[in-house]
C-alpha positions as CSV (number, residue, x, y, z in Angstrom):
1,X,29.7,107.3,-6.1
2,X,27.6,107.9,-9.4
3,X,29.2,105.8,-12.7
4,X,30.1,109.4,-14.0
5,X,32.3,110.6,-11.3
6,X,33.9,107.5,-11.1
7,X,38.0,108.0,-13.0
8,X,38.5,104.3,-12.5
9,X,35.6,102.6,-14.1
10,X,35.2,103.8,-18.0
11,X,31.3,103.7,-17.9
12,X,29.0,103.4,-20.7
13,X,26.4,105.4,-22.2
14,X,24.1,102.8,-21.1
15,X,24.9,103.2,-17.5
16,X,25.4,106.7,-17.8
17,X,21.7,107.6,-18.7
18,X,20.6,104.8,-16.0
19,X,22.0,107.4,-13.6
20,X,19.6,109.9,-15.2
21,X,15.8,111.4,-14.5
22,X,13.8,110.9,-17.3
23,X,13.8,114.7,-18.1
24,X,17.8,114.7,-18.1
25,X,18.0,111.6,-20.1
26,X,15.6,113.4,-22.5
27,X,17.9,116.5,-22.9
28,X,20.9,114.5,-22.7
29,X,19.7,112.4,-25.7
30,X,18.6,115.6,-27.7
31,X,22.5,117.5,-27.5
32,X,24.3,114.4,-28.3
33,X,22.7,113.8,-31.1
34,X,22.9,117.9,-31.8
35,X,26.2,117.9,-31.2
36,X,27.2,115.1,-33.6
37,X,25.1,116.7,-36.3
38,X,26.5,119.8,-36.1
39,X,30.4,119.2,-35.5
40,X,29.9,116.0,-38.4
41,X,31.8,114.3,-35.5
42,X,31.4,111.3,-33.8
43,X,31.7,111.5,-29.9
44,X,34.3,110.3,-27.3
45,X,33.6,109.5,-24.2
46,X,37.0,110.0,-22.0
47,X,38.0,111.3,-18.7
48,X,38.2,115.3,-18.3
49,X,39.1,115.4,-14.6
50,X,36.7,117.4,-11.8
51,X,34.6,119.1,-12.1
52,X,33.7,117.4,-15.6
53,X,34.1,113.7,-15.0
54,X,33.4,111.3,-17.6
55,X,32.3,113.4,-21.0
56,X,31.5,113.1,-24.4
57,X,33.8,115.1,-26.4
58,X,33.3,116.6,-30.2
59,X,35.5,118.3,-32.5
60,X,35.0,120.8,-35.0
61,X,38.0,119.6,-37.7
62,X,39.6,122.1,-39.3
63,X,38.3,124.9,-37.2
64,X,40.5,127.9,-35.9
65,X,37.5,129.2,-33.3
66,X,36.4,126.2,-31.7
67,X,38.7,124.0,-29.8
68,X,36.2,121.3,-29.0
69,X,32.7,121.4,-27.7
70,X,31.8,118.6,-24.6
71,X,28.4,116.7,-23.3
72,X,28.4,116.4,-19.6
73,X,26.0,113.5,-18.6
74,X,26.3,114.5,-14.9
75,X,23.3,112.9,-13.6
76,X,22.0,115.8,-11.6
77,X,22.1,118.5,-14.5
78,X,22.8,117.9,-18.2
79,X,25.6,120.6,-19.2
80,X,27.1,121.2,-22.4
81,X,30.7,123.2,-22.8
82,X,32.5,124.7,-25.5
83,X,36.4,125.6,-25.6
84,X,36.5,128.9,-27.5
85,X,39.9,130.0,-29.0
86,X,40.8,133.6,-28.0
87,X,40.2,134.0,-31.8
88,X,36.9,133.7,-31.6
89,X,35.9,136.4,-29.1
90,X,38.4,139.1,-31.5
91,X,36.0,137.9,-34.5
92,X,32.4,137.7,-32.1
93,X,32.2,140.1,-29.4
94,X,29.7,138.2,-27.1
95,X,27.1,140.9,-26.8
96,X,25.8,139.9,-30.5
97,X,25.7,136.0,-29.4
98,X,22.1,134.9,-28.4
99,X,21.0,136.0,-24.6
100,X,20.9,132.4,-23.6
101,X,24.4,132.1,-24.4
102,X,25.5,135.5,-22.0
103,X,25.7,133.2,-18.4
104,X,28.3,130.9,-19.4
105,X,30.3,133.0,-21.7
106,X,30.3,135.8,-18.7
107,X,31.7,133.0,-15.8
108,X,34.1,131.4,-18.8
109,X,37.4,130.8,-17.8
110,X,40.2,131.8,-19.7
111,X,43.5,129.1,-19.8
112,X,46.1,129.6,-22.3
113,X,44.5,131.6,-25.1
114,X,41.3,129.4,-24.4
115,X,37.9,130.1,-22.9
116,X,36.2,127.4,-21.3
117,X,32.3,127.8,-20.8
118,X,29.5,126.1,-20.3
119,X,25.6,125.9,-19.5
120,X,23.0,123.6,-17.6
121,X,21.1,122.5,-20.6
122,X,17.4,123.3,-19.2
123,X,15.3,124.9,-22.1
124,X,15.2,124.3,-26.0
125,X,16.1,127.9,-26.9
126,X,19.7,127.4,-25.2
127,X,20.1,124.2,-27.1
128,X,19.2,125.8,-30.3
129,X,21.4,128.9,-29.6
130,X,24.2,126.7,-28.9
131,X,23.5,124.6,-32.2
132,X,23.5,127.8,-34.1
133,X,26.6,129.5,-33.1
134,X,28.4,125.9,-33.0
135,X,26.6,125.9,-36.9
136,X,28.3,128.9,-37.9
137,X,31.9,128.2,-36.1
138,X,32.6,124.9,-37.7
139,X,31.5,126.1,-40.9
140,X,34.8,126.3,-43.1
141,X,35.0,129.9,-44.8
């Protein structure tokens, strides 16, 4: 069992990336420190329960769009999720978000008032796309 699906051993990032191919250690490395710019957060690693494992989580303070935005270090594929407030989508209808975003907004779940999405981080222009809109939903108005 990899050190990211594992509930009972609180792993480190050290371990985590060890886990990693070079390529996913190289965009895991690139979103993490994204996200942190971005949100102005620092990260938490904690528990999130199948299918996430162990993830980094960031909060956007103050924010009444975003509910938190997450880092998946799953050693097979590099993902990144965001927890959108029903809010959001009344404010953005998700045709005028960026294509790369369209996937995992389309197959986002929707749990009390909140839509959980994410991507496999696999190309640059998703990453930026995802620092953008994150960019412009913290942002106090």
């Amino acid at each position: 069992m990899s050190k990211w699906a594992n509930k009972f051993n609180h792993p480190t990032k050290k371990a985590l990336l060890a886990e990693m191919g070079a390529e996913q250690r190289e965009w895991f490395e690139k979103a993490y420190q994204a996200l942190a710019n971005v949100t102005n957060s620092r990260p938490k690693l904690g528990w999130m329960g199948l299918p996430w494992c162990w993830c980094y989580a960031y909060a956007c303070t103050d924010n009444q769009l975003i509910e938190g935005a997450y880092l998946l270090p799953n050693p097979e594929s590099t993902k990144i999720a965001i927890t959108f407030r029903s809010s959001f989508f009344a404010n953005t209808p998700p045709e005028s978000l960026p294509k790369p975003l369209h996937t995992g907004i389309a197959a986002g779940v929707l749990i009390n008032h909140q839509t959980w999405c994410e991507w496999e981080l696999n190309s640059q222009d998703l990453l930026d796309s995802i620092v953008q809109l994150l960019e412009s939903a913290c942002t106090p108005n």
